[in-house]
Structures are given as C-alpha cells and as structure tokens.
C-alpha positions in Angstrom: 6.0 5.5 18.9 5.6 8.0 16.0 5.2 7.7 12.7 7.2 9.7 10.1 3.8 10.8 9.1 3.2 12.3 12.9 5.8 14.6 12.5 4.8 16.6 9.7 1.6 19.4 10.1 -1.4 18.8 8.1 -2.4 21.8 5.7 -5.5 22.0 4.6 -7.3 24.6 2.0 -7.7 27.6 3.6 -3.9 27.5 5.2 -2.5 27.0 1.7 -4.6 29.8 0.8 -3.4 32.4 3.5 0.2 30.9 2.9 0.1 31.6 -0.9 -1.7 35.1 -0.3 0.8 36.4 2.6 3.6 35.3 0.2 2.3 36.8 -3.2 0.6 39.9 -1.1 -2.7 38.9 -3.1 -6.3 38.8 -1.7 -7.2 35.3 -0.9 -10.0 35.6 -2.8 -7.9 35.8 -5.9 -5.8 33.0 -4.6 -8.8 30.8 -4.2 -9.3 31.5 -7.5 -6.3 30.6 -8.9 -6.0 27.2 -6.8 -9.7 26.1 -8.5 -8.2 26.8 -12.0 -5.3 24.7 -11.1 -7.2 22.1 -9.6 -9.5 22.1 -12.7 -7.2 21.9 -15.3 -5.6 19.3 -13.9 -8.8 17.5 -13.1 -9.8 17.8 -17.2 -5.9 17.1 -18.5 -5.6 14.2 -16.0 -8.9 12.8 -16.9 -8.4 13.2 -20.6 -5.3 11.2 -19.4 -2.7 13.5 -20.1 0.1 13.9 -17.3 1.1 17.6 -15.9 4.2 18.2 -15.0 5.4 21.1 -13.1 9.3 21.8 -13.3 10.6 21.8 -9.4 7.8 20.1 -8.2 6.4 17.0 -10.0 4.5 15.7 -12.2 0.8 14.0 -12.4 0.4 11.7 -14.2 -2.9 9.2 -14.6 -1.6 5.7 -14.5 -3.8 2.6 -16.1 -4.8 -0.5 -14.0 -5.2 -3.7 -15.5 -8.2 -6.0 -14.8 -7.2 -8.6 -12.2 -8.4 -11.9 -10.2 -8.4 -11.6 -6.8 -9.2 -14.0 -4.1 -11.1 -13.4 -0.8 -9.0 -15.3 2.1 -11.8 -15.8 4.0 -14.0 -17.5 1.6 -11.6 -18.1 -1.3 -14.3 -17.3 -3.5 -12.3 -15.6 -6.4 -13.3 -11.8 -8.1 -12.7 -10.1 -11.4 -11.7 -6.3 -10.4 -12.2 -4.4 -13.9 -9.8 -2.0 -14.9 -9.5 1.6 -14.1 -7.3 4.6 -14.2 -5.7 6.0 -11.0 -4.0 9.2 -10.4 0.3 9.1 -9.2 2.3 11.6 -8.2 6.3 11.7 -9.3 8.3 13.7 -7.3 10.7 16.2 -9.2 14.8 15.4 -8.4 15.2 19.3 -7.6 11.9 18.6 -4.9 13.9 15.4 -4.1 17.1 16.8 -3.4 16.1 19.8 -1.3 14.0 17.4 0.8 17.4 15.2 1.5 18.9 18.2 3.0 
C-alpha cells in the first residue's frame, strides 16, 4: 500500500538549485548563494525567535515548548523534559488553495 508521502519525489539541494537556476537563467553558483542567505537569515531571525513569513508561501515561525512529566510505560519511572523551542511551518491559504486544485 502507498503512502501519500510515496507519491511525491524527494528534492534535495542540488535539484532545487538547478530548478531555481534553469528558471531564473542564473549560474547555480549564484543560486547557491542566495539559498545560504536565505537559510541564514532565517536560521538567526528564527533563533532570535522571530517568525518569517513569506506571502504565497508560509510562514516560520519558532514555537515554545513547555516543560513536562512524562512517564516511561515500560518502567513507569516518571521524567521532567525541560523546555525548548521548536521550529513550525504554517502553510499560506494562497499555497493552500492551489494545492486543493
């Protein structure tokens, strides 16, 4: 049985790249450029924990975890997870609704 997840193709970094750079008719070494600034500003604004948003796309935003209690079934024996910050993704309604279609 496949999964939804089966049915879509995997790009990785170098295919984005040649994508972005057939599209824009750019070398990809300048494209390769430009997606390491992106991914470093939104490493620092995310960290700083300020959420990016791109219009059409999404937005990333860091999102706060409380401390918890957590108990092992196996044992029972019962764990304080501290808090911590995670990253989340919120799809944009225009990316939304052309992915409906």
């Amino acid at each position: 049985m496949k999964t939804l997840n089966s049915q879509f193709k995997k790009v990785d970094n170098r295919k984005l790249i040649e994508k972005v750079a057939r599209k824009l008719g750019r070398d990809k070494s300048d494209v390769s450029k430009l997606l390491e600034a992106f991914t470093s500003i939104v490493t620092t604004r995310c960290s700083e924990l300020d959420s990016i948003a791109i219009p059409g796309f999404g937005t990333f935003e860091p999102r706060k975890r409380n401390e918890r209690i957590i108990t092992n079934p196996a044992n029972g024996k019962r764990t304080l997870v501290p808090p911590k910050v995670t990253m989340g993704f919120k799809v944009s309604n225009v990316l939304k609704n052309k992915l409906k279609k």
